[in-house]
N, C-alpha and C positions, 0 to 999 in steps of 0.2 A: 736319511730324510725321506728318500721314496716309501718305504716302509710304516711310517710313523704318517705320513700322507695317506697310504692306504686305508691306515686304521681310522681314520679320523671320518675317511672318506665313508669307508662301511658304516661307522656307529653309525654318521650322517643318514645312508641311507637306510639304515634298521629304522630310523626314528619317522624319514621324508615318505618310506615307502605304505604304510601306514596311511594316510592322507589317497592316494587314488584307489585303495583296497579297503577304503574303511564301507563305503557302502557294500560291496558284497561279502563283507565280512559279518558285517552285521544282519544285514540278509540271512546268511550263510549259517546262521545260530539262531536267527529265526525274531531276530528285535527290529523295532521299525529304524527305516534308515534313518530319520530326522536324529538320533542318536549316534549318529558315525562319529561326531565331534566329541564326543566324549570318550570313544576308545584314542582319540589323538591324545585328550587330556590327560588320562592315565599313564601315560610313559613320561610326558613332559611333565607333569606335577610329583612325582615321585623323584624324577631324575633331579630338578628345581630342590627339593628338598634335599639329599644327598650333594649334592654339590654344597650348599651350605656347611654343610659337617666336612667336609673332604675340602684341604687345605694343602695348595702345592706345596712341596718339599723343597729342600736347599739340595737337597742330596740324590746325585743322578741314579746311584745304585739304588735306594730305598724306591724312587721313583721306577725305575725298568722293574721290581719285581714287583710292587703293586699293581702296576697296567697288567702282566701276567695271570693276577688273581682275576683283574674283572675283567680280562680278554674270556676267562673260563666261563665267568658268570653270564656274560652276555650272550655268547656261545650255546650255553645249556638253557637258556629262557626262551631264548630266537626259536630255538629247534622246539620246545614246550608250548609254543606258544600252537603248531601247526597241529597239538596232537586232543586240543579241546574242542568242546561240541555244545559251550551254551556261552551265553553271553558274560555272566559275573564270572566264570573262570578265567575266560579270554582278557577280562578287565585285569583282573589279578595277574597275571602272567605277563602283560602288558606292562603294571605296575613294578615286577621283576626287572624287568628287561628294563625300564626307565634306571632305576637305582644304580645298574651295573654300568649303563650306557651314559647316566650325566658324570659317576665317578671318572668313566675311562676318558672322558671327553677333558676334565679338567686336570689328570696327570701327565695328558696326552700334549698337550699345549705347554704346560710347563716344561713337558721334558724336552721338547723342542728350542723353547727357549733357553733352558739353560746349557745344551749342545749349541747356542748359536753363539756367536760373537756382537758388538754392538756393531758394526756397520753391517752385517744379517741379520738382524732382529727384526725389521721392520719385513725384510721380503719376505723373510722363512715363516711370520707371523700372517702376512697375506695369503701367504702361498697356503698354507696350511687351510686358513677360511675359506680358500677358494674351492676346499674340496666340498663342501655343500654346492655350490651349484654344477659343480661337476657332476657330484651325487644326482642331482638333477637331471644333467645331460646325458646322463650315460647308466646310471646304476636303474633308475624308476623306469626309464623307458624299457631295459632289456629287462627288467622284471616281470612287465607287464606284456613283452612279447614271449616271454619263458612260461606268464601264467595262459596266456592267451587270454587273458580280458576276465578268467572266470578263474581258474584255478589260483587261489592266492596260496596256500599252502604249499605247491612248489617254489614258488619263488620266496618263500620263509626258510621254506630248507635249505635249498642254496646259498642265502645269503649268509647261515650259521658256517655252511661248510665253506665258504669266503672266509670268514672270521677265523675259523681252524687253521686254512690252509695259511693265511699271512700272519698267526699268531704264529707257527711254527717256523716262518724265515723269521719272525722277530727274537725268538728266540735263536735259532741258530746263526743269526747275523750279529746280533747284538753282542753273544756269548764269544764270538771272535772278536769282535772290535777290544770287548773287555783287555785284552790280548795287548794291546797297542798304547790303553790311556790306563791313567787310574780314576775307576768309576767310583771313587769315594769324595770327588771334588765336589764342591759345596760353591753355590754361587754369594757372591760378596752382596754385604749390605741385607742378611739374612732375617736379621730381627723381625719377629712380626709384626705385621700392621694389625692389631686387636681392634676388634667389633667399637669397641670404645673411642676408640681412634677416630674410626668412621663415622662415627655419631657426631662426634666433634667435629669432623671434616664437610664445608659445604663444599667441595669439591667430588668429593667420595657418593654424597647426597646428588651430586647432577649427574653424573658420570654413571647410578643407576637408575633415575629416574630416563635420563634418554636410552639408556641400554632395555627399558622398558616399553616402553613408548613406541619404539622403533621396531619391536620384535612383535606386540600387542598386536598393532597396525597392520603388519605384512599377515598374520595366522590368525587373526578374526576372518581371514578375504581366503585366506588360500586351504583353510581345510575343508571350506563349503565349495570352493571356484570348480573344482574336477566333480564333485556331487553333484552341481546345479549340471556341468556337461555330459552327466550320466544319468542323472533322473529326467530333468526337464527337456534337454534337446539330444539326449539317447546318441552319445559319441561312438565313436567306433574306438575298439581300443588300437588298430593302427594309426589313429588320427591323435590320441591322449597322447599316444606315446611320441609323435610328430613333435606334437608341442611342446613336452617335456624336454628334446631333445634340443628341440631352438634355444628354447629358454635358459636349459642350462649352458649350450656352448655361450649363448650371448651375455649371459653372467659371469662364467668363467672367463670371458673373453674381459670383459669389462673392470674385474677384479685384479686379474692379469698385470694390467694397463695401467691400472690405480697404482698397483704395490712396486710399478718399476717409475715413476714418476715423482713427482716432488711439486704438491698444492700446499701452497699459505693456505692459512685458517680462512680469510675472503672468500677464496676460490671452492674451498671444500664445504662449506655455508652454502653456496649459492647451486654447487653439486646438488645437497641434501634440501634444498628449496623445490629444484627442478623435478628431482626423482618422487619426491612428495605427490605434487602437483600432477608427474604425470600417474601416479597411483591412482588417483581421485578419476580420470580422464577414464583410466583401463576400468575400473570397476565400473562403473556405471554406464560404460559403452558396453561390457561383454555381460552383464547382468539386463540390461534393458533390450539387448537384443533378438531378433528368434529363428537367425541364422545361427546354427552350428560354426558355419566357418568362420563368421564375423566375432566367435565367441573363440573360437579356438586363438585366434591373432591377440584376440583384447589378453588372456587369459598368458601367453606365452609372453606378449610383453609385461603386461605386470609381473612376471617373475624375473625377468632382470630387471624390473625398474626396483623392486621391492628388495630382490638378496641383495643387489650390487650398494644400496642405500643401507640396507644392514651390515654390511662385510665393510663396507670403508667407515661408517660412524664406529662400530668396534673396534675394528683396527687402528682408529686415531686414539682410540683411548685409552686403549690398553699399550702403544708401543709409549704415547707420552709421559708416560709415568713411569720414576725410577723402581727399582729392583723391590723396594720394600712395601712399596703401596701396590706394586701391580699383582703380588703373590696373592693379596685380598682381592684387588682387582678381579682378580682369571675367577676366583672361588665364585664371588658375588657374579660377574659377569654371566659367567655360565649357569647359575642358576637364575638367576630375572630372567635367562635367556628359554628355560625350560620352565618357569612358572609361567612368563607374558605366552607362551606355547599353547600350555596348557588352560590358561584363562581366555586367549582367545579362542581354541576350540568350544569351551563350554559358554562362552558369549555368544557365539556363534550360534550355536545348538538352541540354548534358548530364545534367539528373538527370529528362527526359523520356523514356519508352520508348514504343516501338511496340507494339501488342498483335496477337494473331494475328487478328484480328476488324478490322483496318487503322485501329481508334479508336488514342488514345494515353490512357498511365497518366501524372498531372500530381499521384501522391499524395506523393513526396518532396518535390517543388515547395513545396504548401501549408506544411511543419512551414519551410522555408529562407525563405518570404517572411514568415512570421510575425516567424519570430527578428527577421530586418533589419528588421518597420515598426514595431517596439517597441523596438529600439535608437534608433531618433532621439529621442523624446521623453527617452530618459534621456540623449544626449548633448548635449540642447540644456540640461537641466538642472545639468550639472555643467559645460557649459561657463559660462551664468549664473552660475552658486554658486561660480565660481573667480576670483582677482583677476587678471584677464588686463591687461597693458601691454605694449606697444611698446617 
């Protein structure tokens, strides 16, 4: 499990790390920054797509040697991506690296689940989410103290040879375990749940509409939040990286906390009301700001208000669903999860302007992210209050 946690952990940060390196990346190739949010688009809308096509398996062995293939893929893209020097390569490379990274993301999770047992499914399913803000806590901040604020290309490198070095205990961990079980066991209740199915299902229909909504909301705010702290109020990167570090222990902390407890449906509503609400609060107190510091706070809690409100509505809905709807589940989930990604990068990008003082104007922004993080709590409520069946 710690191994299969690593990997989830890295994809996570191949994708997070992206978001405080996109301004001087895009810099760095020589395009205006008001366009960072589109090199975020590029991974998460490729990856959105490929998740579609890529369908967990029943079968644990088919599943460990596929993760193998795009442990390589991702590996060889990550390290490609440090050796371009203009803007539409870096997209394209980016786009790579998406494909390989929403694949591994969705065999990655199944294969977890089906190593787990049912009274583990639900922690081992937390636990696993939790490594995004983990990712957060701990991968982006020493990235960013490895690039020192400017060199992103070393912390690209490293990150691939991260991916090599724990592909290599996956395999040779794994290839012992083989040893002990037999990896041809196939989890019960296999049948697929067909696209068809889902069409018919207004359950299937809620279940991606809030997995949208909720992913939308948080990456309309958070691929511009570190831009605005870099362009407009000129952070330091030992202070980004401060706040990355808060953010993600206190998400990780929070998630933690979630997946060893036990909330009725009321109580996890009223969660997803609060963490909403206080979305709205942080954005528009660290965006109206023109203290640094007041922005760095606003900026560190909305990232646990925001993952920890993401990682418990996924995880309610992917653990409550039996074996046969949830295999389409994880497909669907993970890509709404890397389209709303990639759609709110590029929402973002467009309703940002340039000013003549070379700061940018993020006042459309604020009224667009409000509307989306006050639509989830009311689409979790009517999807609750509806009598949804299969």
């Amino acid at each position: 499990m710690t191994i299969l946690f690593l990997i989830h952990f890295l994809v996570g940060l191949d994708a997070l790390a992206i978001v405080p390196f996109s301004s001087i990346m895009t810099s760095y190739v020589g395009a205006d920054t008001a366009w960072s949010g589109y090199l975020v688009s590029a991974y998460s809308i490729s990856a959105a797509i490929t998740c579609l096509c890529v369908r967990g398996a029943s079968n644990i062995r088919r599943e460990k040697n596929r993760m193998l293939f795009f442990l390589a893929g991702i590996i060889l893209t990550t390290f490609l991506t440090t050796l371009v020097h203009d803007f539409t390569t870096m997209i394209l490379c980016r786009v790579l690296t998406g494909i390989f990274g929403g694949a591994l993301a969705v065999v990655n999770l199944n294969y977890v689940i089906l190593r787990s047992g049912d009274e583990n499914k639900k922690r081992n399913t937390a636990v696993l989410m939790s490594s995004l803000p983990l990712a957060l806590a701990v991968g982006v901040p020493l990235l960013i103290l490895l690039a020192s604020g400017e060199n992103w290309r070393l912390a690209f490198q490293f990150l691939s040879v991260s991916l090599l070095l724990v592909s290599i205990l996956f395999f040779g961990v794994d290839r012992s375990g083989d040893k002990h079980q037999n990896p041809n066991v196939t989890a019960p209740n296999s049948e697929l749940f067909s696209v068809s199915d889902a069409i018919k299902s207004r359950t299937a229909w809620f279940s991606i509409l809030l997995a949208f909504s909720v992913i939308l909301g948080t990456f309309a705010v958070s691929t511009q939040f570190p831009v605005m702290l870099s362009v407009n109020l000129g952070i330091s990167p030992n202070l980004l990286s401060i706040c990355y570090l808060v953010s993600g222990v206190g998400a990780f902390a929070a998630v933690q906390f979630y997946g060893r407890t036990k909330a009725n449906e009321r109580n996890v509503g009223l969660l997803i009301l609060l963490l909403s609400i206080a979305m709205v609060v942080t954005v528009i107190s660290g965006f109206q700001t023109k203290s640094v510091e007041l922005a760095s706070i606003a900026f560190s809690v909305f990232v646990v208000v925001s993952s920890t409100r993401t990682l418990v509505l996924v995880t309610e809905l992917i653990c409550s669903l039996p074996a046969r709807e949830r295999l389409f589940l994880i497909s669907a989930q993970n890509s709404i999860q890397h389209l709303a990604v990639g759609m709110g990068g590029m929402l973002s990008s467009l309703v940002t302007y340039s000013k003549v003082n070379s700061t940018l104007d993020f006042s459309p922004l604020l009224y667009i992210s409000s509307l989306l993080a006050l639509s989830t709590p009311i689409i979790w409520y009517w999807y609750k209050n509806s009598k949804c069946e299969f």
